[in-house]
C-alpha positions, 0 to 999 in steps of 0.5 A: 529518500526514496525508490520505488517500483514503476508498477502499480497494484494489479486490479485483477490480481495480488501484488506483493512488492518487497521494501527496504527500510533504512534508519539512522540509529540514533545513539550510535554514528555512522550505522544504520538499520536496515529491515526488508520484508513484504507487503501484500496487497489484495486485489482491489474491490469495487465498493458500490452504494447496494454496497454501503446500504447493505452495510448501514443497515446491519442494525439500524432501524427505520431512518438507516433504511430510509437513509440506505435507501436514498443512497442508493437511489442518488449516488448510482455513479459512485463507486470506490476501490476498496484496497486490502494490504497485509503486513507480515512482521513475520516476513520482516528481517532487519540488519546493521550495516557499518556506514551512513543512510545515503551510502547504504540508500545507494547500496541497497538501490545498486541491488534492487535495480538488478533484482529479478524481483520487480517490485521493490522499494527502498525508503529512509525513515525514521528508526521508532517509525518506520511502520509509519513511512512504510504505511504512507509508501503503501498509502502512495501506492494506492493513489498511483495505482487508482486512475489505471485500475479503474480504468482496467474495470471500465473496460471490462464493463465492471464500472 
């Protein structure tokens, strides 16, 4: 189960959206964990091939450079965002909650809908692995965001 925010990671700017994690405990009934902290994305970064070569050739000889080079000059069209997101353990806080996934799920939904915060997301994942379903959200929200923040560097001539 999942909410998440309808925005998109700013391509001029950070985003910091809030999460909500719900899992089961797996040794108690009827009681689950909810943790919440933030994610901090930095704005996304055109990645281009000058870009690539520079990086190859950082101790690399002669067949780096001829391979950096050959980049260079066949892939001028190629360019890639480069997202930046942090993690701050710090920011997170969990909590025990007295009920089942999908009541605290619905709960925790209600609260984020009326937020002044606009951008929340409230998951359900597994209790050892919940780092994990917060990557893949993240991961999600980078192939969301990709089509309008490249167009928004089109625009302004950057691609």
């Amino acid at each position: 189960m999942m909410f998440a925010p309808e925005c998109r990671i700013e391509t001029f700017g950070s985003t910091r959206f809030r999460f909500y994690i719900i899992t089961e405990l797996m040794d108690r009934a009827n009681e689950v964990r909810v943790r919440n902290g933030y994610v901090h994305a930095e704005r996304p970064q055109i990645v281009t091939p000058g870009h690539y070569s520079r990086l190859l050739l950082e101790g690399f000889g002669d067949k780096g450079r001829e391979f950096a080079r050959w980049l260079e000059q066949h892939v001028e069209n190629l360019a890639v965002l480069k997202y930046g997101f942090q993690f701050r353990r710090t920011d997170a806080v969990e909590r025990i909650l007295q009920c089942s996934a999908d009541e605290a799920f619905k709960r925790i939904q209600n609260t984020v809908e009326f937020s002044e915060e606009p951008l929340n997301a409230v998951l359900q994942g597994v209790d050892d692995a919940w780092e994990v379903s917060l990557l893949k959200f993240t991961m999600d929200m980078i192939q969301q965001s990709v089509p309008g923040n490249m167009g928004d560097f089109r625009k302004r001539g950057l691609l």
